[in-house]
N, C-alpha and C positions, 0 to 999 in steps of 0.2 A: 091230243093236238096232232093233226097233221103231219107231215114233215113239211107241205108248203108252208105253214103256218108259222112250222119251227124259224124255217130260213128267213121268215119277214121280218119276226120279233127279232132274232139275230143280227137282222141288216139293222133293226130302228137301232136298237142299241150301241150297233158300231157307230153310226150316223153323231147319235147323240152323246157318245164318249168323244167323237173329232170335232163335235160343234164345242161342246165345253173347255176340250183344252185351248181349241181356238180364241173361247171369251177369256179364259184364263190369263194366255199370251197378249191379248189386245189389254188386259186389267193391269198387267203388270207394268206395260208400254207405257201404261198412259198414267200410272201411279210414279213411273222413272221420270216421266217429264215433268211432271206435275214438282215433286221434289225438288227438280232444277230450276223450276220458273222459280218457286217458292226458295230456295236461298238466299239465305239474310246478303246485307250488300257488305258485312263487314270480315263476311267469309269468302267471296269473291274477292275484296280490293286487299284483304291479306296475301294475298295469291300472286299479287302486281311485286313488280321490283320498285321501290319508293327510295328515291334518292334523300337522304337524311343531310343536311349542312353542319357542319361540324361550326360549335360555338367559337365564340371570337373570341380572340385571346386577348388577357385583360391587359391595359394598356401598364408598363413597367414602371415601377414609383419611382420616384426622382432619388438621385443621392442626395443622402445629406451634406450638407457647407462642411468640408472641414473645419475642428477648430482652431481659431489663430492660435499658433508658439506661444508660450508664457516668454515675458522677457526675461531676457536671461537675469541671472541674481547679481546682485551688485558685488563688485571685489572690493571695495570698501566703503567707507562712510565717514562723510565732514560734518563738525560741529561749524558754525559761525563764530566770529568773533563778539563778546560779549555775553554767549552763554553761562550761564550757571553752574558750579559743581560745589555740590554740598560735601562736606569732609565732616571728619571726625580725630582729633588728633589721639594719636598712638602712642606717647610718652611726654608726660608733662615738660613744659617750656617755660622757663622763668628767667628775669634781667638779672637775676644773683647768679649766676653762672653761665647763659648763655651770652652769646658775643656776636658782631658783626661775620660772618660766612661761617658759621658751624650749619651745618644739616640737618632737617627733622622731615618726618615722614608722618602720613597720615593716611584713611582708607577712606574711599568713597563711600556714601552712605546712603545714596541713591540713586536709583538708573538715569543716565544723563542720556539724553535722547534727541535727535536732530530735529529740525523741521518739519520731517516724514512721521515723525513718532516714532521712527527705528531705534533698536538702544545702541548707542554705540560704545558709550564706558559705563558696563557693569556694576553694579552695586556691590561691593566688595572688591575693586581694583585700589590697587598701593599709587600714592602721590608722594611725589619726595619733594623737596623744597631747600633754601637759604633761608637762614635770619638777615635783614638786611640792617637792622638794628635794632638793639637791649638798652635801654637805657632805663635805672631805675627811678622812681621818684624821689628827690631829695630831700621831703617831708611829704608827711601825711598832706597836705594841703595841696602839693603840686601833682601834678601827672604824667605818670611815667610813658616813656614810647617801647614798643614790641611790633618791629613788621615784620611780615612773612610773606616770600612768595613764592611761588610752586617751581620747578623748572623740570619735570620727568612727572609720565604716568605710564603704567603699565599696566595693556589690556591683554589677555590670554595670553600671557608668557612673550610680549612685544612693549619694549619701552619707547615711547616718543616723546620727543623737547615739547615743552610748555610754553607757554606766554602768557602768567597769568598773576595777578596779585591775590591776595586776604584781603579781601577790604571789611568781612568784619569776623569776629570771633568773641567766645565766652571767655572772659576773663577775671579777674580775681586779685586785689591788692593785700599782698601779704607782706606784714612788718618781717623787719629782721631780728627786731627785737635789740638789745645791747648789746655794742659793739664796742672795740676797745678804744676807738676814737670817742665812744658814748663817754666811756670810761673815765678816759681824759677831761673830756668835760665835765663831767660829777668832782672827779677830784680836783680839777681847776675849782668849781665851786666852793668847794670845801675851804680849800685852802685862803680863798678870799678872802669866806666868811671868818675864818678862823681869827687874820689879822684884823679884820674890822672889828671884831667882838674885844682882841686883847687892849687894841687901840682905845675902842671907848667906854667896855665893861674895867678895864684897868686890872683884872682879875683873869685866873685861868677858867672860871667857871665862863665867863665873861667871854671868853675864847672858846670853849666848846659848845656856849650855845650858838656863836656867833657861826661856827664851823657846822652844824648841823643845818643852818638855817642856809648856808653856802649850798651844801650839800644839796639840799632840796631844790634851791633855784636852779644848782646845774642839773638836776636830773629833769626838770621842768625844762631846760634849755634844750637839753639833747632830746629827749623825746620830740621835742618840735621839731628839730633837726635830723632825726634818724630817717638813713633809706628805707621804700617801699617797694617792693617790688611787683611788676606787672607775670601773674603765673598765668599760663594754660593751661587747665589740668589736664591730664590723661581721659581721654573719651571728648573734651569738651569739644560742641559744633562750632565749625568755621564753613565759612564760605568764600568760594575763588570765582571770581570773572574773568577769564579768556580776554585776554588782549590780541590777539589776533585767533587766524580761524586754525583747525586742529581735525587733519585727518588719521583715521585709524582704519586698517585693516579688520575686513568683514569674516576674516576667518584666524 
């Protein structure tokens, strides 16, 4: 080859090395814009400043109603007049020994309770009372009298006045059995008989049947005749009605 020859192929070559990097530069041009027309829109509008609104703030729950004060507690509590109170007597009571204003005591035997249903005298609270009168029965036949009526009770170590009668109670009519006045009369009998017999039997034997048969009529007499006494026995149930109304301390 030449060297004219040389230097042509020389020149093509250079020519065609600047034409190529030229389509090279125009490829890449047009491959860069091409990418930008082609990006997605969610890559673009990430790009933006987007003003975000802050949530609403949730509306504030109501207070709840206070609740109302309980009332305050009661400082004490009233029975009515005419209430009930069940007893039970503490040591027997009888018209052989007791008397007009001697004392007896009894315990409550069930919760006594107002209007409210509050208890206000305890089941197991002490009642004191009077005898107002013992009188016994003159014979088995008649009827003796025994009344009683309360006047003091005491609830948690506090005594208050009563107004209140027994109007009924378990009771129990016990003989006294022979008494010396009985005595008298048998031997009043006796000695009757004794005269009537000598009188009409005319004989002593006549006189001692006549005096046993005395004997008998007066013991017949005085039994008829003998006191009876009206008992309460120990534990027996009574019942008091409140004559007027009766307050007690709630503590």
């Amino acid at each position: 080859m030449t060297g004219y020859q040389w230097m042509r192929l020389s020149a093509a070559l250079s020519l065609a090395a600047v034409l190529g990097c030229a389509k090279g530069e125009q490829a890449q041009s047009d491959s860069t814009a091409r990418n930008l027309t082609l990006a997605p829109t969610e890559s673009t509008s990430a790009m933006k400043d987007v003003s975000v609104e802050a949530p609403a703030a949730p509306a504030p729950k109501p207070k709840p109603k206070p609740k109302p004060a309980p009332p305050p507690a009661p400082t004490s509590y009233t029975l009515r007049a005419g209430t009930g109170i069940a007893l039970s007597a503490d040591d027997s009571i009888s018209t052989r020994s007791a008397k007009a204003g001697d004392v007896f005591s009894a315990t409550v035997s069930e919760n006594v309770r107002d209007a409210s249903g509050r208890v206000v005298i305890p089941a197991g609270s002490t009642v004191s009372g009077t005898i107002v009168r013992a009188d016994p029965a003159p014979n088995p036949r008649a009827t003796g009298q025994l009344e009683l009526a309360v006047t003091h009770v005491t609830v948690r170590g506090r005594t208050y006045a009563v107004e209140g009668t027994v109007d009924s109670k378990d009771t129990v009519m016990q003989g006294r059995g022979v008494t010396k006045a009985d005595a008298a009369k048998v031997g009043g009998g006796a000695a009757v008989g004794a005269i009537a017999g000598k009188l009409f039997g005319k004989n002593t034997k006549g006189a001692v049947i006549g005096g046993i048969a005395g004997a008998a009529a007066g013991g017949v007499a005085a039994s008829r005749s003998r006191d009876v006494d009206v008992l309460v026995p120990q534990g027996a149930a009574m019942h008091v009605t409140l004559a007027s109304a009766l307050t007690v301390s709630a503590r």
